[in-house]
ZASELUM-703611 format. One record per residue: residue number from 0; residue in one letter; x, y, z of N, C-alpha, C, O, CB in turn. Coordinates in Angstrom, 2 decimals. Glycine has a CB too. Example, Ala and Ser with C-alpha at 12.3 -4.5 7.8 and 13.67 -1.06 7.14 Angstrom:
2
   vexnu   vodren       n.x       n.y       n.z      ca.x      ca.y      ca.z       c.x       c.y       c.z       o.x       o.y       o.z      cb.x      cb.y      cb.z
       0        a     13.19     -5.69      7.80     12.30     -4.50      7.80     13.20     -3.30      7.80     14.24     -3.32      8.46     11.31     -4.47      9.05
       1        s     12.85     -2.25      7.08     13.67     -1.06      7.14     12.90      0.03      7.87     13.41      1.14      8.04     14.08     -0.60      5.72
This chain:
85
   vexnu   vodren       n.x       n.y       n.z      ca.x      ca.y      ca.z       c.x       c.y       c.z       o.x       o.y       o.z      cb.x      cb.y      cb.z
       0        x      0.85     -1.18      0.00      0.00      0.00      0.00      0.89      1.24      0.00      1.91      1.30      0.69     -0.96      0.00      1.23
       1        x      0.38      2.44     -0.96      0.92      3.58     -0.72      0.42      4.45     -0.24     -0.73      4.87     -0.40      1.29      3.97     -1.45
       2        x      1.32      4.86      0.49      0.85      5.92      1.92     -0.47      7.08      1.29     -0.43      7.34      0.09      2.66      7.18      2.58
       3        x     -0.89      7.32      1.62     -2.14      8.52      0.94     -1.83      9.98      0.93     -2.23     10.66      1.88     -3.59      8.54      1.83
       4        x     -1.16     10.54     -0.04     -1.18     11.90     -0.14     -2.14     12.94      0.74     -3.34     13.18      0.66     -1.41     12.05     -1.42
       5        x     -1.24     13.39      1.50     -2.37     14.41      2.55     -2.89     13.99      3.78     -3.40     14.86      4.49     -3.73     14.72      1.89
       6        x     -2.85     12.46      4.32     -3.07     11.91      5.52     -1.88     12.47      6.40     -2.03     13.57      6.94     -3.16     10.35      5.42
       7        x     -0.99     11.93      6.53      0.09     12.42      7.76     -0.09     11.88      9.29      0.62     12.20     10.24     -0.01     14.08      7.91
       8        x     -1.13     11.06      9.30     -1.73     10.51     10.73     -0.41     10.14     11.27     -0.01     10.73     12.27     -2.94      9.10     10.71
       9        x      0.41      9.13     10.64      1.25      9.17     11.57      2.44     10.25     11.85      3.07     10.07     12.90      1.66      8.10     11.46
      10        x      2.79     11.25     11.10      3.23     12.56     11.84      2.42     13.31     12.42      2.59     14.52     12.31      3.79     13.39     11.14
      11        x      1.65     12.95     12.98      0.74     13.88     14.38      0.04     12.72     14.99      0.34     12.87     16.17     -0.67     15.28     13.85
      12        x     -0.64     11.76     14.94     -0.99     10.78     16.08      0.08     10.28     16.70     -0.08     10.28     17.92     -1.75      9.65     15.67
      13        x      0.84      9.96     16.44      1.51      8.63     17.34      2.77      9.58     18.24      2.72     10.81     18.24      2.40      7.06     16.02
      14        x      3.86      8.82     18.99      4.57      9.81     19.41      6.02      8.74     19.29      6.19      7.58     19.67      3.99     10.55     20.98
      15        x      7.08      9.89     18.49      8.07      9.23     18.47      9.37      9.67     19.64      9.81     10.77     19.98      8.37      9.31     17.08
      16        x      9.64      8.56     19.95     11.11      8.82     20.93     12.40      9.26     20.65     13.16      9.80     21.46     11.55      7.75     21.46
      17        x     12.63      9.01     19.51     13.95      8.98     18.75     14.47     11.34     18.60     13.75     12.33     18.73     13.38      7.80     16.56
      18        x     15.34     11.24     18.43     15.15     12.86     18.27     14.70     12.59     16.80     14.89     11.61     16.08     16.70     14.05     18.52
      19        x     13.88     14.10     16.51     13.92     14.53     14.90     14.98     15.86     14.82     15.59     16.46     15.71     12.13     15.05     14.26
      20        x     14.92     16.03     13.42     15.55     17.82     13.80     14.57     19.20     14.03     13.66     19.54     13.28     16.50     18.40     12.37
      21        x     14.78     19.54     14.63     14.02     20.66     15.14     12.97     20.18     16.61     12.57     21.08     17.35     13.04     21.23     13.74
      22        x     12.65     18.88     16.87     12.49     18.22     18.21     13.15     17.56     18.64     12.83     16.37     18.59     11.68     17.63     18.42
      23        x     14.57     17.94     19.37     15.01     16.99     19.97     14.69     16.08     21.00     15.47     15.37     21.65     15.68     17.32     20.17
      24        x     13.56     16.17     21.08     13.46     15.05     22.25     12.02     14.41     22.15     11.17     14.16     23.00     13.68     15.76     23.87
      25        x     12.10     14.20     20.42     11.62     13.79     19.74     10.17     14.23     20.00     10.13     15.32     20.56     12.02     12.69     19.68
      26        x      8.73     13.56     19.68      7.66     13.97     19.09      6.38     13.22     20.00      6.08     12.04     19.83      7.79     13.61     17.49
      27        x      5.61     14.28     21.13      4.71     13.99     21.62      3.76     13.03     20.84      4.04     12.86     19.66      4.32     15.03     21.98
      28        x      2.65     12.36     21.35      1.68     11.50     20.42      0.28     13.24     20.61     -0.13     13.95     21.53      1.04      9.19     21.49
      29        x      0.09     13.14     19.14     -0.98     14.13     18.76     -0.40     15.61     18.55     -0.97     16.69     18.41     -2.11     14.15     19.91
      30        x      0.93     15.26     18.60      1.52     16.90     18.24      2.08     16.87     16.74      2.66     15.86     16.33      2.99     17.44     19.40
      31        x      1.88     18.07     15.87      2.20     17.71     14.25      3.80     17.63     14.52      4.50     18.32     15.26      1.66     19.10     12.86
      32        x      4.09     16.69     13.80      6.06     16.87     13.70      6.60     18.45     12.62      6.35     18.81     11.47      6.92     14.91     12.47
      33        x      7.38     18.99     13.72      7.69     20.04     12.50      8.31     19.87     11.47      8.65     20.88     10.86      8.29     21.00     12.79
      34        x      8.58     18.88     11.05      9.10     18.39      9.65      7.67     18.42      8.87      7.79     18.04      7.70      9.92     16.68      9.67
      35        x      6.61     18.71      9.18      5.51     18.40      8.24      5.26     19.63      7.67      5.14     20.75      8.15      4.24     17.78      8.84
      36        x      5.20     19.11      6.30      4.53     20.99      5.67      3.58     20.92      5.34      2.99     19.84      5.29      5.05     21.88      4.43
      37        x      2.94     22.34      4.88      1.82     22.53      5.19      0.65     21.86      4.72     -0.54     21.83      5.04      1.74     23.51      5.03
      38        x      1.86     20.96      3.29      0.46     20.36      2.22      0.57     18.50      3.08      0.27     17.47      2.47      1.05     20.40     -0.42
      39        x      0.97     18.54      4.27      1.13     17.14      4.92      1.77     16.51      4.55      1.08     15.54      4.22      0.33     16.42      5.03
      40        x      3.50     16.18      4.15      4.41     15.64      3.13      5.55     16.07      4.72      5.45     16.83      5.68      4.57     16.62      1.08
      41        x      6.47     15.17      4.29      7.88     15.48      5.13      8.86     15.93      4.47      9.55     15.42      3.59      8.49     14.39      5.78
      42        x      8.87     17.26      5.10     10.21     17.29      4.55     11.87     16.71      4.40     12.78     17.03      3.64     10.26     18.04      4.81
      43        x     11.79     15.71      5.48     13.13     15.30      5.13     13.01     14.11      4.41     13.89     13.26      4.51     14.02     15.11      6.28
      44        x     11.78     13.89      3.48     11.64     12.25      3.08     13.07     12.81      1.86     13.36     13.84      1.25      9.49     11.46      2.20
      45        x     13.79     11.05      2.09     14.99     10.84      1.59     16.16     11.44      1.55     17.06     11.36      0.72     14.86     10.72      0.76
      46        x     16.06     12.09      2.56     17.10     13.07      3.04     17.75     11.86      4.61     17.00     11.13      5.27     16.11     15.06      3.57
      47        x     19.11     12.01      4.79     19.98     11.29      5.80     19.42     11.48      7.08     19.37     10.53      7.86     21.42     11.76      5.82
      48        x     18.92     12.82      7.45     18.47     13.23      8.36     17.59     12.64      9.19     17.62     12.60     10.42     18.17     14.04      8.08
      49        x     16.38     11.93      8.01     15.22     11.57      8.81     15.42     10.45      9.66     16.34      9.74      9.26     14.11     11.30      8.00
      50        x     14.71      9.93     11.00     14.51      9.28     12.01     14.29      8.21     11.08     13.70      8.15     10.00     13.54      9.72     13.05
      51        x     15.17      7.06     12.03     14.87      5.57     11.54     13.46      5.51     11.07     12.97      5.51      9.94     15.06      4.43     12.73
      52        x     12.91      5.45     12.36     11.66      4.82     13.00     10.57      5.61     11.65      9.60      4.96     11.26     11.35      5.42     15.07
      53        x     10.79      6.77     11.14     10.05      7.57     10.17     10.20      6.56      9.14      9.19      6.04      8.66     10.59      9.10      9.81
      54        x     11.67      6.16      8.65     11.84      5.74      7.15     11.41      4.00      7.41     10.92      3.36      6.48     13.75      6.09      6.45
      55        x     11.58      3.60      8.31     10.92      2.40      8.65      9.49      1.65      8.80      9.30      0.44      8.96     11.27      2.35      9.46
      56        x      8.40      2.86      8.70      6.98      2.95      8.87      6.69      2.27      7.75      7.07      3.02      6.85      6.32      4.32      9.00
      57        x      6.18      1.15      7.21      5.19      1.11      6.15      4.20      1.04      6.07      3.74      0.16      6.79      5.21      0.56      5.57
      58        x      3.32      1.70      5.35      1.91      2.40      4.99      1.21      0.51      5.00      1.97     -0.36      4.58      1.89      3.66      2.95
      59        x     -0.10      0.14      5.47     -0.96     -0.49      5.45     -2.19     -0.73      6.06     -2.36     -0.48      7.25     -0.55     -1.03      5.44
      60        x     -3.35     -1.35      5.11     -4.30     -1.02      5.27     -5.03     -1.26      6.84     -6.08     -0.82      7.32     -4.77     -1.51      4.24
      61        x     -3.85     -2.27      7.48     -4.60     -2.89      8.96     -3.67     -1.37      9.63     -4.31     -1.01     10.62     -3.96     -5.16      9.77
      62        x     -3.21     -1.01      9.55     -2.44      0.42     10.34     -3.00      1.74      9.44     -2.65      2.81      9.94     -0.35      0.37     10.20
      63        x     -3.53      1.82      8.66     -3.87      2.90      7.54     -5.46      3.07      7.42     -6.19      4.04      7.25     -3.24      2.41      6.00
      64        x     -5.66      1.68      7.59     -7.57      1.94      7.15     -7.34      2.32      5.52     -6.44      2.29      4.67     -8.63      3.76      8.25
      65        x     -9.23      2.81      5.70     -9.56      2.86      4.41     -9.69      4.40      4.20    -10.51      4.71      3.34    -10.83      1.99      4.07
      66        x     -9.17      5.22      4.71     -9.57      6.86      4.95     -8.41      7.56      6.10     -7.88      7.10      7.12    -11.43      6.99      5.72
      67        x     -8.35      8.42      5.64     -7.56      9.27      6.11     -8.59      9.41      8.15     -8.13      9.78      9.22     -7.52     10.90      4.69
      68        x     -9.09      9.24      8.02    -10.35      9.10      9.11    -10.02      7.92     10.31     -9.98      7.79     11.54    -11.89      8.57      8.18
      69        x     -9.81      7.11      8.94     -9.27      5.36      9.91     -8.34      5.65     10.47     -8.32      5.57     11.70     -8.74      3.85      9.11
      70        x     -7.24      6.08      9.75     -5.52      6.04     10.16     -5.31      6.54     11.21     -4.56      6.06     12.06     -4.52      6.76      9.32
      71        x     -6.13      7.89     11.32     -6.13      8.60     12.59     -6.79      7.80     13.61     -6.08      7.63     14.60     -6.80      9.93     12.48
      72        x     -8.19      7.14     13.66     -8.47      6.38     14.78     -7.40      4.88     15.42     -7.25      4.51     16.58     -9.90      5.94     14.35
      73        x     -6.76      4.26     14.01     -6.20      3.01     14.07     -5.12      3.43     15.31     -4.73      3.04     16.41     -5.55      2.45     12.51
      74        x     -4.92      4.54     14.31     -3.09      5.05     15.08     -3.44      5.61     16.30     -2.64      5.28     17.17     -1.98      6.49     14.17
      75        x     -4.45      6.43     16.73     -4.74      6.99     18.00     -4.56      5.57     19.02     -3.56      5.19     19.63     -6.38      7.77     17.99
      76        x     -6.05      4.94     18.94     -5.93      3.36     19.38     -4.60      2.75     19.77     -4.22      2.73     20.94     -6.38      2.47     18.24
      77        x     -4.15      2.43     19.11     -2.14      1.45     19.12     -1.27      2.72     19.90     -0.38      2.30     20.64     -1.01      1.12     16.72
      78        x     -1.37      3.86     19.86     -0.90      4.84     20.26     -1.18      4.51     22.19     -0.39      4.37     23.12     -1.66      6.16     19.38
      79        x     -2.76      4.49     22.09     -3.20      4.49     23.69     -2.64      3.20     24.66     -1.95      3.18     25.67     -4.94      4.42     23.74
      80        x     -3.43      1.91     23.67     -2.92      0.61     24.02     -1.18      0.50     23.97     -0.68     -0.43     24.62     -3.63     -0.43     22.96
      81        x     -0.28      1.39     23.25      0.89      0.65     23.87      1.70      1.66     24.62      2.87      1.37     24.87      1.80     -0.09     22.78
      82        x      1.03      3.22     25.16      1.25      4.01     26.40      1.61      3.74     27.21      0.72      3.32     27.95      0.62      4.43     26.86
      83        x      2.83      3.72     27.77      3.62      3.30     29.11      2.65      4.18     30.24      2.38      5.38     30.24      5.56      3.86     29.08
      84        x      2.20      2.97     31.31      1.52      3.71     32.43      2.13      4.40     33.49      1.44      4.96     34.34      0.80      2.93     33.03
């Protein structure tokens, strides 16, 4: 599956640990990553820079849904359930 132009769920649902540039201490869950511009695209895609864990994501439909709608609930969900208490 290819990722959906304009979703971005997972640069603003989920929360990454790893640093990015411009968050070093990497990326709350539900905060936009400032690598995202405005049309929802990353800017460092294929650039050295970007976070493993970013270039490692692959887009699918059991993590993606069928809508930009899903992705955000799927990813919220997996986001909550694997929240350190």
């Amino acid at each position: 599956m290819e990722c959906r132009v304009g979703c971005a769920a997972c640069c603003i649902v989920i929360s990454i640990s790893t640093p990015i540039p411009g968050m070093p201490e990497g990326k709350p869950a539900g905060v936009r990553c400032v690598q995202l511009t405005a049309d929802h695209r990353c800017s460092l895609f294929g650039k050295p820079e970007r976070p493993a864990v970013c270039g490692d994501f692959g887009a699918s439909e059991e993590i993606c849904g069928r809508s930009n709608e899903e992705a955000f609930a799927i990813l919220a969900e997996l986001e909550r359930v694997t929240r350190p208490d």
